[in-house]
C-alpha positions in Angstrom: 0.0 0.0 0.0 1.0 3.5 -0.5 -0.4 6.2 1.1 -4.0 5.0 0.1 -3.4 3.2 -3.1 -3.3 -0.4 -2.8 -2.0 -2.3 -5.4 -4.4 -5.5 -6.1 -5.3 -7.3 -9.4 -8.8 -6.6 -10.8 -10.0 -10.1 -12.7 -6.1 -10.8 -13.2 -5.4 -7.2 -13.9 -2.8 -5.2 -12.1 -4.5 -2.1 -10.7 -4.0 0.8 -8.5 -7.1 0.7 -6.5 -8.2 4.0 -4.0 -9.0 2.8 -0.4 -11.5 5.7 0.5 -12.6 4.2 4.6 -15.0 7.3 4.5 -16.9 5.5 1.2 -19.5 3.2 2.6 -19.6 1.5 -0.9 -16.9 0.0 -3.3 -17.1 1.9 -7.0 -15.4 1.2 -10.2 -16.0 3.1 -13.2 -18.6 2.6 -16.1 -15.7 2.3 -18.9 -13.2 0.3 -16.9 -16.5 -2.2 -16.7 -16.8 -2.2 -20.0 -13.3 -2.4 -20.4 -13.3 -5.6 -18.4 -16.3 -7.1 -20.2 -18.3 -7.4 -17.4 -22.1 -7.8 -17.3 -24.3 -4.9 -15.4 -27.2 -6.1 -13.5 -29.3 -3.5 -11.8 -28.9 -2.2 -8.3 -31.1 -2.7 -5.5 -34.2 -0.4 -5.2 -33.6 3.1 -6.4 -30.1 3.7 -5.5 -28.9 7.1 -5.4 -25.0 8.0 -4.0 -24.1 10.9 -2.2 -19.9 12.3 -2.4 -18.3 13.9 -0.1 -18.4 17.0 -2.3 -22.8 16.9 -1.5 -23.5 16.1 -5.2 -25.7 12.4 -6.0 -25.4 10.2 -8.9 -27.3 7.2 -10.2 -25.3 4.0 -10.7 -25.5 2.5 -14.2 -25.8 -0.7 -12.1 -23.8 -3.5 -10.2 -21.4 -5.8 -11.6 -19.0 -8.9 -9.7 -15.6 -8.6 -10.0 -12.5 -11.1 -8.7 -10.0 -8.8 -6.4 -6.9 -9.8 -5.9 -5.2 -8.8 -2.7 -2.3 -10.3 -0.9 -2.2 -13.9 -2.5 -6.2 -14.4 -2.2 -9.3 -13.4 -4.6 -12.1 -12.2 -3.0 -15.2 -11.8 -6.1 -16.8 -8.6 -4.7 -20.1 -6.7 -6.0 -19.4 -3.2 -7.0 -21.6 -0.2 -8.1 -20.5 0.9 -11.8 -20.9 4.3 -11.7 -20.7 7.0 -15.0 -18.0 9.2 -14.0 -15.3 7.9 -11.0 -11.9 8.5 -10.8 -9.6 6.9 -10.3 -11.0 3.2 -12.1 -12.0 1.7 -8.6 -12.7 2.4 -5.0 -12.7 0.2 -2.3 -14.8 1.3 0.3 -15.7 0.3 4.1 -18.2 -2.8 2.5 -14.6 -4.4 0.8 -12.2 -2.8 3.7 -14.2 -5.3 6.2 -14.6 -7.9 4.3 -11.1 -9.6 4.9 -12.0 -9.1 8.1 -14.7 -11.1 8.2 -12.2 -14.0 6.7 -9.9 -14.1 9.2 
């Protein structure tokens, strides 16, 4: 890890990912999805998020995807959102899931 950039593979891929603790959800953006190939499948109910910056978005939807971190892959549902940078954030729901491993 450094500072909060971890480094962990995304479906094989090596990837910077941004640990954001303050994010209650994990996020990766709509064209490194597509990028990926992955399959969108709708969120629950009538999602709306709100960043720390007080403005909301809708998610384009939900997709699974395999994260590598420290020899193990977890698959992990994330919101696919239009606009997020950097690719993918893991949020508290992915920071305690290891956690929940041990």
């Amino acid at each position: 890890m450094s500072g909060n950039h971890l480094d962990v593979t995304v479906d094989g891929l090596p990837v910077k990912a941004l640990v954001d603790s303050d994010a209650s959800s994990s996020v990766v953006f709509e064209k490194f999805r597509r990028y990926l190939k992955k399959v969108t499948f709708p969120t629950h109910n009538h999602t709306v998020l709100k960043f720390a910056n007080g403005s909301y978005v809708h998610p384009k939807g939900m997709c699974t995807l395999k994260i590598g971190i420290s020899g193990r892959i977890l698959p992990f549902e994330f919101i696919v959102l239009p606009d997020c940078s950097p690719d993918i954030i893991l949020g508290w729901n992915f920071l305690k899931k290891p956690l929940e491993l041990l």
